[in-house]
C-alpha positions in Angstrom: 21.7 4.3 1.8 19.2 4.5 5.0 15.7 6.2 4.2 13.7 7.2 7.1 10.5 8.8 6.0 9.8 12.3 7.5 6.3 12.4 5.8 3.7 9.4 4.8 1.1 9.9 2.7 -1.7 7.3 2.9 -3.6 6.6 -0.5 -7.0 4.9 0.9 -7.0 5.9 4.5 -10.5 5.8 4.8 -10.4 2.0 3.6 -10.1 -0.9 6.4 -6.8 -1.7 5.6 -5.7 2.7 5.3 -6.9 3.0 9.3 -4.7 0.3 10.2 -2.0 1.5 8.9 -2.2 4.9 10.1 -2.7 3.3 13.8 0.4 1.1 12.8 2.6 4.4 11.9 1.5 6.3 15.1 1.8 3.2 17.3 5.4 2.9 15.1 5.7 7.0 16.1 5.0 6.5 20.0 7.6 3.7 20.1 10.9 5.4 22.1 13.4 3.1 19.8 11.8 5.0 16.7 14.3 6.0 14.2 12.1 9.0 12.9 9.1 9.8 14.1 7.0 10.8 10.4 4.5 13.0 10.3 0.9 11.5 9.1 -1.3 12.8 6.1 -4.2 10.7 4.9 -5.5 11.0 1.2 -9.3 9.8 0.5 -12.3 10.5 -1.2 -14.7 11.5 1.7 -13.0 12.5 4.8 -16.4 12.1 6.9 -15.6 8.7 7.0 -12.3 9.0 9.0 -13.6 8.7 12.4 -12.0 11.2 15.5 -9.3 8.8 16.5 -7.8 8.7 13.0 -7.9 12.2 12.0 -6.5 13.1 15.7 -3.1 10.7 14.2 -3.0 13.1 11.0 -1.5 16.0 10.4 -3.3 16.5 7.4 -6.3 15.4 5.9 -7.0 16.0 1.7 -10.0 14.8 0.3 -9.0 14.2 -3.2 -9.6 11.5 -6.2 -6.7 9.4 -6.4 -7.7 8.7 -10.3 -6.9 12.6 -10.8 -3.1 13.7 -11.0 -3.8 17.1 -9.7 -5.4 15.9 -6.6 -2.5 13.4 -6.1 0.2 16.6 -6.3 -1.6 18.9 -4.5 -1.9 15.8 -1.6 2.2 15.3 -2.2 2.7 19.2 -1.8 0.6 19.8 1.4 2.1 17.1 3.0 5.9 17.2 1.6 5.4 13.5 1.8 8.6 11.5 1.2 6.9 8.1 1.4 3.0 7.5 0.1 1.2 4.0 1.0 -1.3 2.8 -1.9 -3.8 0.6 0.1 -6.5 1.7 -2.3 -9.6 -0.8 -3.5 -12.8 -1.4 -3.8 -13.4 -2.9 -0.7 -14.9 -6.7 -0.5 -16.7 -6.1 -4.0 -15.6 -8.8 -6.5 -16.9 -6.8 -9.9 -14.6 -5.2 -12.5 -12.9 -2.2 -11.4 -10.1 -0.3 -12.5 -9.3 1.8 -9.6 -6.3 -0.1 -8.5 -4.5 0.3 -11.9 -5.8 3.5 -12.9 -4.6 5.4 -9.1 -1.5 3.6 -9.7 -0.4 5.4 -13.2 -1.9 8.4 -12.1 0.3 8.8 -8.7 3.3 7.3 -11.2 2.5 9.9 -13.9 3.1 12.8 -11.1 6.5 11.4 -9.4 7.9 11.2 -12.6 5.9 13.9 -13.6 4.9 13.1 -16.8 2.3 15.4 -17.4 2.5 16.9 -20.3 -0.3 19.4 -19.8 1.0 20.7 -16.7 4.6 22.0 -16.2 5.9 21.9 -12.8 8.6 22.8 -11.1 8.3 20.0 -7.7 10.5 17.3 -8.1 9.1 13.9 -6.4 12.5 11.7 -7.6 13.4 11.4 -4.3 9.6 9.9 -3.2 9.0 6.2 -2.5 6.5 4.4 -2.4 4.2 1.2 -0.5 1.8 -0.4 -2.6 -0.7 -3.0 -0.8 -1.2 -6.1 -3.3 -2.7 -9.4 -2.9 -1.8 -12.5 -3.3 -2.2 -14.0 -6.9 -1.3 -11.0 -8.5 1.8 -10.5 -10.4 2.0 -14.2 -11.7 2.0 -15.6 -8.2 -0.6 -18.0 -7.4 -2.8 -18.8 -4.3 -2.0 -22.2 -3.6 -3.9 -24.1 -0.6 -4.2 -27.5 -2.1 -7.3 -29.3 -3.4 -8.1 -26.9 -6.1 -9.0 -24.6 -4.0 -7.1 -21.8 -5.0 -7.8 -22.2 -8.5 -11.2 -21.5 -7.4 -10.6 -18.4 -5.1 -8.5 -17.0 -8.2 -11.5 -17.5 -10.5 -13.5 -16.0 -7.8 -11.5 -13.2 -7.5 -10.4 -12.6 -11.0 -11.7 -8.8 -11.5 -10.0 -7.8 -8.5 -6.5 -9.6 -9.4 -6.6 -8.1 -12.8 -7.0 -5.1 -11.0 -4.3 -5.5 -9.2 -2.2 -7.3 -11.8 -2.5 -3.2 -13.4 -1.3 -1.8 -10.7 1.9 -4.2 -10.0 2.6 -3.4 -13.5 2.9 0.3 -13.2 5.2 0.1 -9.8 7.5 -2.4 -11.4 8.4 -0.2 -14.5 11.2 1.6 -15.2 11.6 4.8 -12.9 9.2 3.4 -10.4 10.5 -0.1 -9.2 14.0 1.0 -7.5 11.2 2.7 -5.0 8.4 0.7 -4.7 7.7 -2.1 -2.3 5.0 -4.2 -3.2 3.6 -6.4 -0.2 1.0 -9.4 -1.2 -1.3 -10.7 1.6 -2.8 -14.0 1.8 -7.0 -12.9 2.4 -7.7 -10.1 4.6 -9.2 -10.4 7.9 -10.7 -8.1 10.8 -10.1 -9.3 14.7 -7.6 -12.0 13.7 -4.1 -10.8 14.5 -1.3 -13.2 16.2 1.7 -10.5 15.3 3.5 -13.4 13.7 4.0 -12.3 9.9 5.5 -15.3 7.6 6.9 -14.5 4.1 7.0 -17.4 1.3 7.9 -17.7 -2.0 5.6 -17.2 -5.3 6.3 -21.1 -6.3 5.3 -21.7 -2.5 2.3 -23.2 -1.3 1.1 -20.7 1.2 1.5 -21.8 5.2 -1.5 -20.1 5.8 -4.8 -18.5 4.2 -5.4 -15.7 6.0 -3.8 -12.4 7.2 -5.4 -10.2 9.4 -5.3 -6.4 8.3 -3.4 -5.2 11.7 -0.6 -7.6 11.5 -0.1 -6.5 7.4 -0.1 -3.0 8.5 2.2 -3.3 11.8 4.7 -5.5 9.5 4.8 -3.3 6.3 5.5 -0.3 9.0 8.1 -2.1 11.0 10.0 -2.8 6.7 9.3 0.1 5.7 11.1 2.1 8.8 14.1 -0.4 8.4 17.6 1.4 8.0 18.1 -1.4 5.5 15.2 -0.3 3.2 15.9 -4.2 1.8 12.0 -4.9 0.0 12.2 -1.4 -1.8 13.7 -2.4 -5.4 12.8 -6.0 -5.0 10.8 -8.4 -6.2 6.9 -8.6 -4.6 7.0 -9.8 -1.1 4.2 -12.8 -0.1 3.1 -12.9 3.4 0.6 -14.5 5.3 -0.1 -15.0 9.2 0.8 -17.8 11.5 -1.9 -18.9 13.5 
């Protein structure tokens, strides 16, 4: 069955990769072949931080903890979001952090709405859901020959933990029939070529690099599909050609 998303809820929109994706969605919005047009709400810690431009894209704004289950319903009920992006991190910092994992069972905990200390009546069954990954998490490995992605792994290890916590959560049982999971080779700013290229986990990666507006402009253009395809798969790897 087609899903077209009436409402997004972005988890992180204050991040660099959050404002891209809200830019993507309204560029996505303005676009006259646009199957829906879905409203915009972004979730974050410190709204100060969203400049003009990006709060003038959202309908709503909710400054919230996305580590705290209450926050995460009351974002889900003010926006009546059908679709919520997790692009949440802890930016370029390479030191242990749960954030990832712990946002991720939170947010699960409330669409399945597990919370035992809370009764609700909301339903979220029908909610999907976008996680932003990286590549190296989940079992797959960054390989760029030489040993160099041995390296970058080691390098990297807190952060792919991290996410390794948060792939988990999405690919359980009442969460992976609506959860895409997209893994980008590294993150870049001011890079874009608006050629995406998927490979396989057992695939040596064409590229290294992926900059941030190309991932948000191709997870957009999937996730407004009428196929709906990457939502119940498996992880999907991509990287840019340059």
């Amino acid at each position: 069955m087609s899903f077209y998303p009436e409402s997004i809820l972005v988890i992180g929109a204050s991040g660099r990769t959050g404002v891209h994706l809200i830019h993507a969605i309204d560029d996505y919005n303005s676009k006259p072949i646009a199957t829906s047009r879905p409203q915009i709400s972004a979730f974050c810690r410190d709204p100060s931080k969203l400049d003009e431009d990006i709060k003038s894209k959202c309908t709503k704004i909710v400054q919230g903890n996305a580590r705290n289950e209450a926050d995460l319903k009351r974002a889900l009920d003010e926006s009546k979001a059908d679709l919520v992006i997790m692009c949440i991190g802890n930016g370029d910092s390479t030191s242990k952090n749960d954030i990832r994992t712990a946002s991720a069972r939170a947010l699960s905990n409330v669409l399945r709405n597990e919370n035992k200390q809370e009764q609700s009546s909301s339903s979220y069954s029908h909610v999907k859901v976008v996680v932003i990954s990286s590549m190296g998490a989940g079992g797959s490995q960054i390989k760029i020959g030489f040993g160099m992605g041995r390296m970058i792994e080691f390098i990297l290890r807190n952060a792919l933990k991290d996410h390794d916590g948060q792939e988990a959560v999405f690919l359980s049982k009442g969460m992976r029939h609506r959860t895409m999971i997209v893994r980008p080779t590294h993150l870049t700013e001011g890079e874009s070529t608006g050629r995406v290229i998927m490979f396989g986990n057992n695939e040596k990666s064409p590229t290294t690099r992926t900059d941030r507006k190309d991932l948000a402009d191709w997870t957009v253009k999937q996730m407004m599909d009428e196929t709906n395809v990457h939502f119940g798969s498996p992880p999907v790897n991509i990287t840019c050609a340059h």
